[in-house]
N, C-alpha and C positions, 0 to 999 in steps of 0.2 A: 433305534426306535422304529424305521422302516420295518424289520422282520418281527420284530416283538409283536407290532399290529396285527399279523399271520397268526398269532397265538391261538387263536378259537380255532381256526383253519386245522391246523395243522396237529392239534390236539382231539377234532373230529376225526383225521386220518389215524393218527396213534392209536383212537380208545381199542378199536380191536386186539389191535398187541397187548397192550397193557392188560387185558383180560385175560389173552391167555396168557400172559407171563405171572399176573394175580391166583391163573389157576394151580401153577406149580407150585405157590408157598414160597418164592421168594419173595424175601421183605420188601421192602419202600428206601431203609435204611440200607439195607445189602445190595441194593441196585446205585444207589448213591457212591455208595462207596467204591461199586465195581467203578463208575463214570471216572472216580479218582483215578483210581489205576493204569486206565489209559490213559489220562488225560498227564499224567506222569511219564509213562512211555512215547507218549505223543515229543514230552520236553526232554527225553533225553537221546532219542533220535535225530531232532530238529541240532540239538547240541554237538551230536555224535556225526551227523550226517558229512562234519568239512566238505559241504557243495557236492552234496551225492545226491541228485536228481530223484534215485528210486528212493530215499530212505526219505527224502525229504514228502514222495507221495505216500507211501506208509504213514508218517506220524499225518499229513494231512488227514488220512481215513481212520486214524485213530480221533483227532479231532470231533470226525464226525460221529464218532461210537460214544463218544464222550456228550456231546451236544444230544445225541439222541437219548441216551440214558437218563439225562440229566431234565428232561421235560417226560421220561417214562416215569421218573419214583414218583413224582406228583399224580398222577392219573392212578399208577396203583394203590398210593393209596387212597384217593378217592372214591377210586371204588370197591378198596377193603374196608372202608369208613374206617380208614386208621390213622390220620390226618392229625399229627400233636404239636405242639409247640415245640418238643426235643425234634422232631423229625425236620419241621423247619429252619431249624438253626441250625444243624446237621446239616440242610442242604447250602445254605448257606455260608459254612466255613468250607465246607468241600468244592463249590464253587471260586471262591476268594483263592484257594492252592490251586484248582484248576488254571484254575487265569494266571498266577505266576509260576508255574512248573512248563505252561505251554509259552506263553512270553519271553519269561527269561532263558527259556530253551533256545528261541529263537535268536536273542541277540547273543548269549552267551557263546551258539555257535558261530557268530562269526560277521552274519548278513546284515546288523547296522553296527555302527560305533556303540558303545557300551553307556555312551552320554545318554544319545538318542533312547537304549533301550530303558533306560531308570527314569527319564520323565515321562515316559509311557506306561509303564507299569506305575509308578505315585499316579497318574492321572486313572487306571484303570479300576486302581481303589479306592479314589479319593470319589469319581463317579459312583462305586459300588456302593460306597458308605452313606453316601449323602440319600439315594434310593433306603436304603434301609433305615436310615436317620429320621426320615420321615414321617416312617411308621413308627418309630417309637415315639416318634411327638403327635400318634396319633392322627397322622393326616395320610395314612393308610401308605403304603407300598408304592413309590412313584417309580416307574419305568422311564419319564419323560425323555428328551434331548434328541441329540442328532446323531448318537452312537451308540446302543447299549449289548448287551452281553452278546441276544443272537445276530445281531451285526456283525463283533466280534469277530465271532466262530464264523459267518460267512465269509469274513473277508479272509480269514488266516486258513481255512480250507479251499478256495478261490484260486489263494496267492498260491498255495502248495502245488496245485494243480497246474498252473500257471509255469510255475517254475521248474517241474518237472519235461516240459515240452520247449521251455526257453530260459536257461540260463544267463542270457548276457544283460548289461549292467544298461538302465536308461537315467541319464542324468546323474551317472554315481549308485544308483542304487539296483538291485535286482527287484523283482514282482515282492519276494519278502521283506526286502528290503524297504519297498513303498510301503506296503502293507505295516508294519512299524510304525512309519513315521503317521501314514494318515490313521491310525488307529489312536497313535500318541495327541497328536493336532484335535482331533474330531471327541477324545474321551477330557480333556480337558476343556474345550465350547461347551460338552453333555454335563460339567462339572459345575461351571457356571450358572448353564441355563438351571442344572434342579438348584444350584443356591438361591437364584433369581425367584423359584418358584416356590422356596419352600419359605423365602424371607414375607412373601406375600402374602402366604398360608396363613403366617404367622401374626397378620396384619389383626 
């Protein structure tokens, strides 16, 4: 929720890109989709990396190609006025693989126990769904909580970096390895709080 606030911010700094990426003729959808693709490569480097420092800052900067794109297709198409219901639902399934392609990369290579990594991914969908849950009951698109996607991506490009310059373990765990758990902890409080908010809504 902290970086989601940035949104106007940082969607000011974007529009220029987006314009000219708009100028070239690629779509809203083909920019989406590119997002997947690293966001793929992002998870199977993270899996691949067995405690390789460089590869682990690679899929981090994929991360970030991933996060960047993925707030670029909205701008483009806002300002190709090409903005449809298929294109947000598009961003949205592409988003939901993102987040388990880069998650499960993460535990699946190794850096938490595999318990740790499945009640954090169920918490990171269960948070996603209840946002989008919302708007289907017509109470618009809720962001709310104490964790949501660009959190996310901050904290898991952070931790990459992180652990790129310090490998060793604090408390059992590595930087990725926190990075998991308080993602896991923080998206299931974000899952409550939009239940919290949306049973209210509902009032």
């Amino acid at each position: 929720m902290t970086f989601n606030a940035l949104r106007p911010v940082a969607s000011k700094i974007l529009e220029p890109m987006a314009v000219g990426i708009a100028k070239t003729g690629i779509s809203p959808n083909t920019i989406s989709i590119i997002s997947l693709l690293f966001a793929a490569l992002a998870g199977i480097l993270y899996y691949k990396s067995a405690f390789n420092p460089f590869l682990v800052l690679v899929a981090g900067l994929l991360v970030a190609l991933n996060s960047l794109l993925d707030a670029m297709d909205g701008l483009v198409a806002r300002y190709l006025n090409a903005s449809s219901a298929r294109g947000d639902f598009l961003d949205h399934v592409i988003d939901r693989y993102s987040d388990v392609f880069i998650i499960c990369g993460i535990f699946f290579g190794g850096y938490v126990d595999w318990q740790i990594g499945v009640i954090t991914i169920v918490g990171v969908l269960l948070t996603s769904y209840l946002g989008t849950q919302a708007q289907a009951l017509h109470l618009g698109r809720y962001y709310g909580g104490i964790i949501g996607r660009a959190d996310r991506l901050v904290l898991i490009m952070l931790s990459s970096v992180i652990y790129y310059f310090y490998q060793a373990e604090v408390l059992g765990f590595s930087s990725l390895g926190w990075m998991i758990l308080i993602i896991g902890v923080g998206s299931h409080i974000t899952a409550f709080q939009r239940i919290a908010h949306i049973w209210k809504q509902l009032e």
